[in-house]
C-alpha positions as CSV (number, residue, x, y, z in Angstrom):
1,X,-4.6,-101.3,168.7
2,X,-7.2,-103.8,169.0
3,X,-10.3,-102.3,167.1
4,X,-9.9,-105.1,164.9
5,X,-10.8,-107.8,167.7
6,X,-13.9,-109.8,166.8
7,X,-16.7,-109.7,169.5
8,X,-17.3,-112.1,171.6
9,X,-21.1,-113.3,171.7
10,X,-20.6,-115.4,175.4
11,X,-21.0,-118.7,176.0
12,X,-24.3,-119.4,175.5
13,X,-25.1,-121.5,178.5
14,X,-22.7,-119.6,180.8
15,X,-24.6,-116.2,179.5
16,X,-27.5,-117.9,180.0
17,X,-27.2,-118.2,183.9
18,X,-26.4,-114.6,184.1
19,X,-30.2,-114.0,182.3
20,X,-31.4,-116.2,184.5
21,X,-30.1,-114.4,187.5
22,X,-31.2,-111.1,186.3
23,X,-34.7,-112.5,186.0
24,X,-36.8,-110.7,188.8
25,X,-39.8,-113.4,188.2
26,X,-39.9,-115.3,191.4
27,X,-41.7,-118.1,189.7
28,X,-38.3,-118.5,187.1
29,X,-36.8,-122.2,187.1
30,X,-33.3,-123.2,185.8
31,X,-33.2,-126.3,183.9
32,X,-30.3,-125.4,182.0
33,X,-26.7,-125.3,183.4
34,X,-25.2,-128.9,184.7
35,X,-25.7,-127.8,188.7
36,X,-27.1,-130.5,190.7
37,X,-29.8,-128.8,193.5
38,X,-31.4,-130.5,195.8
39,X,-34.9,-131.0,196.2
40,X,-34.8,-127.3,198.3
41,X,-33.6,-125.9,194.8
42,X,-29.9,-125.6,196.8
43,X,-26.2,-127.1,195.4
44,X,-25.2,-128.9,198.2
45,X,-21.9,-129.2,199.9
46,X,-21.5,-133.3,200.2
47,X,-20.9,-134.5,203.7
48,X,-17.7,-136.7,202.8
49,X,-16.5,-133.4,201.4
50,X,-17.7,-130.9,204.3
51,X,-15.9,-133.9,206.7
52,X,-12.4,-133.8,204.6
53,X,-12.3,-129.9,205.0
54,X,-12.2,-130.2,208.6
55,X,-9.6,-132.9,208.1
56,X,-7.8,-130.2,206.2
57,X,-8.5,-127.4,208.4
58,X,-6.8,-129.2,211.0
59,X,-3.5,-130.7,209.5
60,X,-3.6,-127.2,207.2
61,X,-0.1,-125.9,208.8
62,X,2.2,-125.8,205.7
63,X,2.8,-123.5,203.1
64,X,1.2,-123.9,199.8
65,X,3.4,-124.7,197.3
66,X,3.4,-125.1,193.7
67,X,2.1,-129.3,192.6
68,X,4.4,-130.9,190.4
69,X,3.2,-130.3,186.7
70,X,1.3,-133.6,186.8
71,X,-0.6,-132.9,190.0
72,X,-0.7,-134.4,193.5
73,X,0.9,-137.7,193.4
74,X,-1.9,-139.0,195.7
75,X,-4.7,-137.7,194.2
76,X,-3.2,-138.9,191.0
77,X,-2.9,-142.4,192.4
78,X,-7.0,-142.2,194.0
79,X,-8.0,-141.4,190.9
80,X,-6.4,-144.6,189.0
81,X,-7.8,-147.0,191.8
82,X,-11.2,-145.0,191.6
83,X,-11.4,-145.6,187.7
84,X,-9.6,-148.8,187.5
85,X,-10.5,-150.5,190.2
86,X,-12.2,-153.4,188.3
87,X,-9.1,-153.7,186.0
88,X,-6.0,-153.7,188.5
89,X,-3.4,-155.4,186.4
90,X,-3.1,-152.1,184.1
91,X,-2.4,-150.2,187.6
92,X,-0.1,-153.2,188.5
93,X,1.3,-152.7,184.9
94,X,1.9,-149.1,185.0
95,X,0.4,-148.9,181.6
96,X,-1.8,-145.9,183.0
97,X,-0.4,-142.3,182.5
98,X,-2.4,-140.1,184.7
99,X,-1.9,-136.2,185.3
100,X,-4.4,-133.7,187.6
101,X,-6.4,-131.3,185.7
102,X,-8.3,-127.9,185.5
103,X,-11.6,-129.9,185.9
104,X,-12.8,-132.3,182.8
105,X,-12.2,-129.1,180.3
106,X,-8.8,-129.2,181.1
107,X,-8.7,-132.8,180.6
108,X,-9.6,-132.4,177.6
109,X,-7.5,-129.3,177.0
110,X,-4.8,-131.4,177.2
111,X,-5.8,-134.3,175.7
112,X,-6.5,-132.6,172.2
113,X,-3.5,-131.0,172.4
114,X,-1.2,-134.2,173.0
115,X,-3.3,-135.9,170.2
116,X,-2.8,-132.7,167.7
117,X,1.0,-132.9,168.6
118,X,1.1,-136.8,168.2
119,X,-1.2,-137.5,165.2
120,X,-1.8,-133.9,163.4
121,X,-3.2,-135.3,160.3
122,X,-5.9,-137.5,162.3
123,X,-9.4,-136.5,162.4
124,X,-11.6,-136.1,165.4
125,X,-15.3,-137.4,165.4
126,X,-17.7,-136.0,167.9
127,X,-21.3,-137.9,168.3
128,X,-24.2,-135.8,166.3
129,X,-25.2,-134.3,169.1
130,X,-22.8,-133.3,171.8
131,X,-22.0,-130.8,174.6
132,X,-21.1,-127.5,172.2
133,X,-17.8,-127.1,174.1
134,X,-16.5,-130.2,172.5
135,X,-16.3,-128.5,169.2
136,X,-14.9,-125.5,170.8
137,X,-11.8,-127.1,172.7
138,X,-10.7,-129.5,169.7
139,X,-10.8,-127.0,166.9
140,X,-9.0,-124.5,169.2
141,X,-6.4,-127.4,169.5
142,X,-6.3,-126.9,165.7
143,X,-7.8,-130.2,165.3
144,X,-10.0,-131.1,162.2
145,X,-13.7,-131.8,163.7
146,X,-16.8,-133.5,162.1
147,X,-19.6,-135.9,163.6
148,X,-20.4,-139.1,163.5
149,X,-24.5,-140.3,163.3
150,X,-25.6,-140.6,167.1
151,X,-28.9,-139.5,168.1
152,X,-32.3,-140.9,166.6
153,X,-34.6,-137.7,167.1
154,X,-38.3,-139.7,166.0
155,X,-37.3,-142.3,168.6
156,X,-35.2,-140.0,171.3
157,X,-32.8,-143.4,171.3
158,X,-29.2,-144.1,170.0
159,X,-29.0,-144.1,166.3
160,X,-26.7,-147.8,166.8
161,X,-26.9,-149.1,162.8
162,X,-25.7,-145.8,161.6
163,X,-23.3,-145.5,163.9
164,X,-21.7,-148.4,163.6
165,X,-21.4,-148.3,159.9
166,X,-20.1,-145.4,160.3
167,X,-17.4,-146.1,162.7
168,X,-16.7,-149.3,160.3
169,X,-15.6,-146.1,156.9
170,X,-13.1,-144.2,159.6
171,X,-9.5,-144.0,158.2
172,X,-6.8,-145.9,160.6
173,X,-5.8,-143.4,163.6
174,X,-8.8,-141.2,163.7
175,X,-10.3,-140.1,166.9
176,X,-13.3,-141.1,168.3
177,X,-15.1,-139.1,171.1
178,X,-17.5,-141.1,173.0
179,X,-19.5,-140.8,176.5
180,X,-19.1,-143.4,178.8
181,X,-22.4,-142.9,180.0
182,X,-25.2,-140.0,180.9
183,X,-24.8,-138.4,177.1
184,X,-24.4,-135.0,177.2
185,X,-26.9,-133.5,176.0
186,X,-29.0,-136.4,175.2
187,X,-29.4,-138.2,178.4
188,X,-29.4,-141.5,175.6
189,X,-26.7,-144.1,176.7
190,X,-25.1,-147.3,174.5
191,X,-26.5,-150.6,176.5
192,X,-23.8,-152.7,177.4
193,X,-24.1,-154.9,174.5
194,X,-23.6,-151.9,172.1
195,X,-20.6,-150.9,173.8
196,X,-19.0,-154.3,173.0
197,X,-20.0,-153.5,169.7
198,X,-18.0,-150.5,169.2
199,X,-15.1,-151.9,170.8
200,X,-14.6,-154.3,168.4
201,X,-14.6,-151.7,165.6
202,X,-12.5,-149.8,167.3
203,X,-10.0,-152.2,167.9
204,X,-10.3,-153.8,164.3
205,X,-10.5,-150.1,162.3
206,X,-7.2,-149.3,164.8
207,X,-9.2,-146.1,166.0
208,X,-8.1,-143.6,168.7
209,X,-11.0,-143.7,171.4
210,X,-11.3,-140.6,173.9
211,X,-14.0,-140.9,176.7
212,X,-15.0,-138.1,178.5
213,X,-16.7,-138.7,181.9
214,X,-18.4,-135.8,184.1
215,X,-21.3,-137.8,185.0
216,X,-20.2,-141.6,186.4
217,X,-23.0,-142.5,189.3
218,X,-25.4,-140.7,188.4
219,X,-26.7,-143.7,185.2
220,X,-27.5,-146.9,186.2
221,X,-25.1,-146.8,189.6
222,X,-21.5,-146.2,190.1
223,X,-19.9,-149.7,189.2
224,X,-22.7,-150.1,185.7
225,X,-21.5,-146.6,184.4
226,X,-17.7,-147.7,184.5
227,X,-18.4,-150.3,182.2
228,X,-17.2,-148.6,178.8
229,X,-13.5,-148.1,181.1
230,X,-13.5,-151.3,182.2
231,X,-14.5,-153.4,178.7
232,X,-11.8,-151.4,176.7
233,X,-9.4,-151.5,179.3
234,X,-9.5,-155.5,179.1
235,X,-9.5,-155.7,175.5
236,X,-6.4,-154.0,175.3
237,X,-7.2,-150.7,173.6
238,X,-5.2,-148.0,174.2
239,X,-7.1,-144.8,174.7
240,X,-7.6,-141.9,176.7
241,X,-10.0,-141.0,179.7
242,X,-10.8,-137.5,180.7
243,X,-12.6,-136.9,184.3
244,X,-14.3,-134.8,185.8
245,X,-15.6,-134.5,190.1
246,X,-17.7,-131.1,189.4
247,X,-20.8,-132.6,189.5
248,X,-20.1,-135.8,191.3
249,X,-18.0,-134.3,194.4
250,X,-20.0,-131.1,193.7
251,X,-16.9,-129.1,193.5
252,X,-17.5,-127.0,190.5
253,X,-15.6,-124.2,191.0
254,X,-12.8,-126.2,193.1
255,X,-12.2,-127.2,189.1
256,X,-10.8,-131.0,190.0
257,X,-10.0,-133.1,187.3
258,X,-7.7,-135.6,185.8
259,X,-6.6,-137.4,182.3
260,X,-5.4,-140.8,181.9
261,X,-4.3,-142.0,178.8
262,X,-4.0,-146.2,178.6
263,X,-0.9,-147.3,176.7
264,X,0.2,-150.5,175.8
265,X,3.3,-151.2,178.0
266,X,5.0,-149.2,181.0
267,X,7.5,-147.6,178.5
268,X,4.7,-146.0,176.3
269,X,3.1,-144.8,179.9
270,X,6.3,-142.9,180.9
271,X,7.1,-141.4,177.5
272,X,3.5,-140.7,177.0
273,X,3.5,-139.1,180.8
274,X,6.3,-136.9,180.0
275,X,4.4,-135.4,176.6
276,X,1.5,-134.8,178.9
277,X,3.9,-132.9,181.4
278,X,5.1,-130.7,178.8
279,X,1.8,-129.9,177.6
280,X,1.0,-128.8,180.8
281,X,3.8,-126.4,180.9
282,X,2.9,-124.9,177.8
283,X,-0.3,-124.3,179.3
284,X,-0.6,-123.8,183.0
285,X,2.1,-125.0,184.5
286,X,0.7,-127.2,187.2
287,X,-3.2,-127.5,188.8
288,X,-4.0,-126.1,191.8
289,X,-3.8,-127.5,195.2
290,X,-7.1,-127.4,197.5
291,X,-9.9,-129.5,195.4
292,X,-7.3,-131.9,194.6
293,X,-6.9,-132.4,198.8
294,X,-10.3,-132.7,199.8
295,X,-11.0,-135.6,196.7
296,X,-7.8,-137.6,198.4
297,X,-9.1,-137.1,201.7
298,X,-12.3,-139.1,201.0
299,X,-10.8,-141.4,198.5
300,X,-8.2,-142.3,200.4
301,X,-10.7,-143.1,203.4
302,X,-13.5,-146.3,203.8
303,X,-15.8,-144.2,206.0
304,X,-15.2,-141.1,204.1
305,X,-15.3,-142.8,200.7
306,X,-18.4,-144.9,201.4
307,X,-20.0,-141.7,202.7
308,X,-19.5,-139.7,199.5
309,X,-20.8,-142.8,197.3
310,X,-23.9,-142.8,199.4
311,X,-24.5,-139.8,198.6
312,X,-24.1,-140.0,195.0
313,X,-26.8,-142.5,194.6
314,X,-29.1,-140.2,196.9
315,X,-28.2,-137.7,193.9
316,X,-28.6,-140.2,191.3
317,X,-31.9,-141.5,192.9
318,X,-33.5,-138.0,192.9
319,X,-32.8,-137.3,189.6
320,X,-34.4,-140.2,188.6
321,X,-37.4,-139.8,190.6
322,X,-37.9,-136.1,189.2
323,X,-37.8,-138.1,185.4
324,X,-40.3,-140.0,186.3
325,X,-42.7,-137.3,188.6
326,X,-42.2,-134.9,185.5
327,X,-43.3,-137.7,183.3
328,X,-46.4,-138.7,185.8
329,X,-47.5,-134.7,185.9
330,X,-47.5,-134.3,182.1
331,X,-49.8,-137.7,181.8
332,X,-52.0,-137.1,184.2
333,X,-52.5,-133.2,182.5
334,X,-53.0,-134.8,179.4
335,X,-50.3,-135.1,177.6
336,X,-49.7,-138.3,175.1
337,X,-47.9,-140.5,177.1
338,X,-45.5,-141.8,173.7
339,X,-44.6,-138.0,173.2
340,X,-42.8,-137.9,176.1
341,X,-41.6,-141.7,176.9
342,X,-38.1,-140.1,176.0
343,X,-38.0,-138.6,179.8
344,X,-38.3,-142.1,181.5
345,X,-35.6,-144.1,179.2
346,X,-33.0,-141.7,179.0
347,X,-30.2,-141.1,181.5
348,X,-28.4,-139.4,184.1
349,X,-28.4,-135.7,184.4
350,X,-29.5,-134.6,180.9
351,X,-33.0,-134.8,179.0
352,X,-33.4,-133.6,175.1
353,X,-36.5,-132.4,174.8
354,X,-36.4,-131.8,171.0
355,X,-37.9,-128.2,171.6
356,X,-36.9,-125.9,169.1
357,X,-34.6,-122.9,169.8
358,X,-38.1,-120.8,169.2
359,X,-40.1,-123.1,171.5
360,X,-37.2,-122.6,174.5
361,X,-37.1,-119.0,173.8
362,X,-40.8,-119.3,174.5
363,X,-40.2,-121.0,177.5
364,X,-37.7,-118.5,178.6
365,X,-39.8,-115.4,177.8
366,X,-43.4,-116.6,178.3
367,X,-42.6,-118.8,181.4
368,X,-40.0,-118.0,183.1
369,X,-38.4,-121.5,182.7
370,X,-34.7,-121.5,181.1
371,X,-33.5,-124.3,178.7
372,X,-30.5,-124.3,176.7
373,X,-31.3,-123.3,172.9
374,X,-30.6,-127.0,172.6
375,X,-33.5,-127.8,174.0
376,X,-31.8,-129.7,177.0
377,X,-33.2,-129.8,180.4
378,X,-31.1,-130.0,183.6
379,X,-33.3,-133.1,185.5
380,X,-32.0,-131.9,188.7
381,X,-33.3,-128.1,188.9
382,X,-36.5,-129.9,188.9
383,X,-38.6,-130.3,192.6
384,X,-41.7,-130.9,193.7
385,X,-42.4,-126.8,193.9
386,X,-42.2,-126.6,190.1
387,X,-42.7,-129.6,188.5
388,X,-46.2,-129.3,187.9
389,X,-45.4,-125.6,186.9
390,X,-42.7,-127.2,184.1
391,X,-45.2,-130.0,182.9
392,X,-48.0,-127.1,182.0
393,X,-45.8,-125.0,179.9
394,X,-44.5,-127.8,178.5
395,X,-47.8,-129.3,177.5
396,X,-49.1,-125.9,176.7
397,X,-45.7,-125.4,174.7
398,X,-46.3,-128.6,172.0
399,X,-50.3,-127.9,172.0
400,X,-49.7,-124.5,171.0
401,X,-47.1,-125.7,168.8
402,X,-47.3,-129.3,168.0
403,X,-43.5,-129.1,167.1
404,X,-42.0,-131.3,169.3
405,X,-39.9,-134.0,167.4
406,X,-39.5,-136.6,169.9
């Protein structure tokens, strides 16, 4: 019955963990996968989050039941005053629609499908590069997918002019897919000024803007990488938001998430709440339980709360600090200090190298040091056991080479 079922090649960053794994090399390093580790090479658990599961443990005397379809109204509620905190007259206004998801994929899951339902002759535009599961979920959606000019690879900066310009040919109603901050996979953010920029167009080419935000803290701060949410929140632009706590709670496979989609009054909110209800439905019926508790407990908390955004600077911090020792190892080696000024101004999680799928298989094979084919680095599997270890084979990697674009 099903010799006719096409094979599936595997994810390739997914497969690419269970290589790594495999690997018997004790020397081996993971720079690919999104995990934050520590400087110990461990994922930790967060104390606000190892406090709220004794909170849990000890009030845990009821049955677990099914969530409503939209999720836990508290948690849905945290997460509104955690995004929107800076712009509370939408709250006030009820002009949010908010709904608990399977992590940020099923925000976005459900997103592309209330958009494909809604508007099924617009167009979606993804930034040139993104993360490859972009692609994946929208087109699965049945959504039409194409890029839009992002990424200058001579300069490792934001290609703004062409972007723009860009933005400014886009037929009324298409979608727009932008990062709020930390690109993935670029690690290359808009400035603040730029984002006021592409607001505007948005607003005057009557676009559909989606964010989609896994990494918020770990940029320039927690408040600075809001500002994209809060500037088109106060222009008036309706648009949608997916979230993701995998990283920043690191809950990964707790798979907490949420979508909230800005309308323009509290009627469009509750009809457009009631789409994303149904959508739901047709897919998994409601989210689960237990992630969703622990994120209320500390959101819903000062101590806890102020806790856990400690702690995300801490992460934020270190990840900065292994940019610029990485950078520091692969001067003083020898390495030309413009070649690799891309490490030092990019941002949050996420470096592009511009390594060649060869040059990372290299890498991989010769080195025992695991990129994605992309040529993307994971900032935080770096520590101060392997960094010099990373900045030889790198160095040794464009010498040998001298293929590096950036």
């Amino acid at each position: 019955m099903f010799n006719h079922i096409e094979n599936y090649a595997g994810d390739p960053i997914l497969s690419l963990m269970e290589s790594f794994n495999n690997d018997a090399r004790f020397e081996k390093v993971n720079l690919s996968i999104g995990l934050y580790s520590d400087e110990n090479g461990v994922t930790p658990i967060m104390d606000a989050v190892a406090k709220a599961k004794l909170v849990l443990k000890a009030l845990n005397n009821s049955p677990s039941l099914y969530l409503p379809m939209s999720g836990m109204p508290s948690y849905v509620k945290q997460v509104q005053q955690l995004l929107f905190e800076s712009t509370p007259s939408a709250q006030a206004q009820n002009k949010i629609a908010t709904i608990q998801t399977l992590g940020g994929s099923g925000a976005l899951k459900i997103g592309a499908d209330f958009l494909k339902k809604s508007y099924p002759n617009s167009k979606l535009y993804v930034s040139d590069p993104t993360w490859d599961n972009h692609i994946a979920i929208f087109t699965g959606a049945g959504l039409e997918v194409a890029y839009y000019p992002y990424f200058n690879k001579s300069t490792g900066t934001v290609d703004f002019k062409n972007m723009i310009d860009f933005l400014e040919t886009l037929d009324e109603k298409s979608i727009v897919l932008l990062h709020p901050c930390c690109h993935n996979p670029t690690g290359a953010d808009l400035s603040n000024v730029q984002w006021d920029v592409v607001i505007r167009v948005l607003k005057e080419k009557n676009l559909i803007p989606f964010l989609d935000l896994a990494y918020l803290g770990f940029g320039d701060g927690f408040e600075e990488d809001a500002y994209a949410i809060k500037s088109m929140t106060q222009s008036g632009l309706s648009f949608l938001l997916s979230n993701s706590f995998s990283k920043i709670f690191s809950l990964y496979g707790e798979r907490v998430g949420a979508l909230s989609i800005i309308c323009g009054s509290e009627q469009e909110a509750n009809l457009v709440l009631g789409q994303l209800k149904a959508t739901v439905r047709k897919n998994y019926s409601s989210p689960p339980t237990y992630g969703a508790q622990l994120i209320d407990v500390v959101l819903s908390n000062i101590e806890l709360k102020r806790n856990w955004l400690d702690e995300l600077e801490c992460m934020r911090t270190r990840m900065n600090t292994m940019r610029t020792a990485l950078y520091a190892q692969l001067i003083k080696i020898g390495a030309d200090k413009n070649k690799f000024k891309f490490l030092i101004e990019q941002k949050g999680m996420f470096s592009y190298t511009g390594f060649t799928s060869q040059q990372v298989k290299t890498l991989r094979e010769e080195f025992a040091i695991y990129l994605v084919a992309s040529g993307r680095i994971c900032l935080a599997g770096l520590n101060r056991n392997n960094i010099k270890r990373v900045a030889e084979a790198f160095l040794t990697l464009t010498e040998k080479t001298n293929t590096v674009s950036i």
